[in-house]
N, C-alpha and C positions, 0 to 999 in steps of 0.2 A: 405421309399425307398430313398428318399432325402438325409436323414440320411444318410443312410447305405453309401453311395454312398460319401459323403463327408469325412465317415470315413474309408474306405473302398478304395477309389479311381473308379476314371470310370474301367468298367470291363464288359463283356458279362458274366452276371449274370441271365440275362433274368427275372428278377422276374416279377411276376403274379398278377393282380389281379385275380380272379376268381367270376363272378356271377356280375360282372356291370352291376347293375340297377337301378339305379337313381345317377347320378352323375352330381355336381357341373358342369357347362360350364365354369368357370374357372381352373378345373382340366383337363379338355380335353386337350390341349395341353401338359401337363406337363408325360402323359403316350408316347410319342415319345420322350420328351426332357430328358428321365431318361431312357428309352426303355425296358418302361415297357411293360408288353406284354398284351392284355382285352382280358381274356377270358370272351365268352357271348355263350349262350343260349338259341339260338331266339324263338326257342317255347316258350320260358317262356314269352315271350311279345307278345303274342297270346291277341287279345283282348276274346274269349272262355277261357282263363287260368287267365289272368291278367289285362285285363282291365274294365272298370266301372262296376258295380256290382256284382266283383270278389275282393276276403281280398286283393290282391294287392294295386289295384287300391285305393280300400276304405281306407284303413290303410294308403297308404301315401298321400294321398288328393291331390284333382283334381290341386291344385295350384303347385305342383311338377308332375305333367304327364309330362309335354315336356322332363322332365330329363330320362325319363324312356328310357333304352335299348338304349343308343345313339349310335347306330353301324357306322352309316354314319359321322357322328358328329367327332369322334376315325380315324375312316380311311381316313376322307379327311385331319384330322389332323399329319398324317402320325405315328399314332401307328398301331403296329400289333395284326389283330385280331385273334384268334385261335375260334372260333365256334365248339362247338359240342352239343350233344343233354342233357349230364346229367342224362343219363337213371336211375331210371324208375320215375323221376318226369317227365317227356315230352317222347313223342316217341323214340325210337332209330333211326327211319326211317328220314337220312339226307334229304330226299326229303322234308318232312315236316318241316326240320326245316330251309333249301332253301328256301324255299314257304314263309317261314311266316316272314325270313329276307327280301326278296323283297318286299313283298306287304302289311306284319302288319293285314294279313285279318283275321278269321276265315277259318278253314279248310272246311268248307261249303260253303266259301261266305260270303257276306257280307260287315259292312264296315270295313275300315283300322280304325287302332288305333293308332295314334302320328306316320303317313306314312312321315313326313317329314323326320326321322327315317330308311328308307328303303335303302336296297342296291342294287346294280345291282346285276344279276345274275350272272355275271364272279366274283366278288368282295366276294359273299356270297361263292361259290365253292372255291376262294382261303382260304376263313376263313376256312373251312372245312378241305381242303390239306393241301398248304404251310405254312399259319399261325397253323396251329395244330401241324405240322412238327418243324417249328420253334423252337413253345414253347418248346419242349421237345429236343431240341439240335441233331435232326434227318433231319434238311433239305438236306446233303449231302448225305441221304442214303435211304430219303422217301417224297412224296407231289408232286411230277411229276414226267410222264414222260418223262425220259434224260437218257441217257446212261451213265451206270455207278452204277444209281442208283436199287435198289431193284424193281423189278417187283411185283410191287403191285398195282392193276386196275380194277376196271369193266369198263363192254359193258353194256349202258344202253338201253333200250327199245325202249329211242326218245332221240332226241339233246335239252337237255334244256335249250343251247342257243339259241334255236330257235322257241323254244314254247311258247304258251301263258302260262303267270305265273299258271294260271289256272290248265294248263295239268302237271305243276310237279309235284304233291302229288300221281299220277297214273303212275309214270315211279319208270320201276324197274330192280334190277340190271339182267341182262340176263346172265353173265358172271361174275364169279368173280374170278381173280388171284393174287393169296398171294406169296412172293417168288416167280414168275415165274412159278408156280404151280397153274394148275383149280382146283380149289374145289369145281365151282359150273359153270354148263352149263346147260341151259334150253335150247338149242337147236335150238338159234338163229341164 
């Protein structure tokens, strides 16, 4: 991308990696400095999916774990993350995949796996919205609520900026509007 970019000229070209899991700490910075976009996957760093005595973990040896899924590592570096689930390797259920970018646990419990790793729960919701929005050259017409933009939202269950990380994996949407249009009310 370095490439492209010296022969090409700087441009909002947005390119991608997709599937950042295990990367050099000296390329973390260079994904803001080229603006490149990390897509990630947080189920995938599930210690239940990928860590110690899962092919992940074992195939790239314990002396590369820290590199694993650096989400925090990317966003304090000032690149943008786009999160989503990757279905049907991991859930499609963004709550799980919230949960498991904050805390690095088991969806049971359990302990964290490379939690230095973890992001806030605002920071994980943006990767989901704005940064997905981003990637796809849609921020001015999707990823918040603003006027102007496409009515696209759920009403969730509970506030899961305000819950224990715990209770995200049991919230769920109660409301969903696509275009300004309900397509789905359970009656909240």
């Amino acid at each position: 991308m370095a490439h492209a970019r010296s022969v090409n000229g700087p441009r909002d070209a947005r390119h991608q990696v997709v599937h950042v899991e295990c990367l050099d700490p000296r390329d973390t910075p260079r994904f803001a400095e080229l603006g490149v976009v990390a897509c990630m996957q947080p189920r995938h760093c599930a210690p239940e999916i990928a860590g110690p005595g899962k092919d992940w973990a074992e195939n790239v040896g314990p002396g590369r774990w820290h590199k694993a899924w650096p989400m925090r590592s990317l966003h304090e570096a000032g690149a943008v993350l786009a999160l989503s689930s990757d279905w049907n390797v991991a859930e499609m259920d963004p709550m799980a995949g919230i949960y498991t970018a904050v805390t690095r646990r088991p969806l049971t419990g359990g302990a964290a796996w490379q939690p230095a790793e973890t992001l806030d729960v605002a920071t994980a919701v943006h990767g989901y919205t704005m940064g997905s929005a981003y990637a796809n050259f849609l921020e001015n017409e999707r990823g918040s609520l603003t006027v102007g933009k496409l009515a696209d939202f759920v009403v969730l269950s509970r506030d899961i900026l305000r819950v224990r990380p715990e209770e995200i994996p049991g919230t769920r949407a109660e409301v969903v509007v696509v275009g300004g249009e309900t397509v789905v009310d359970r009656g909240c």
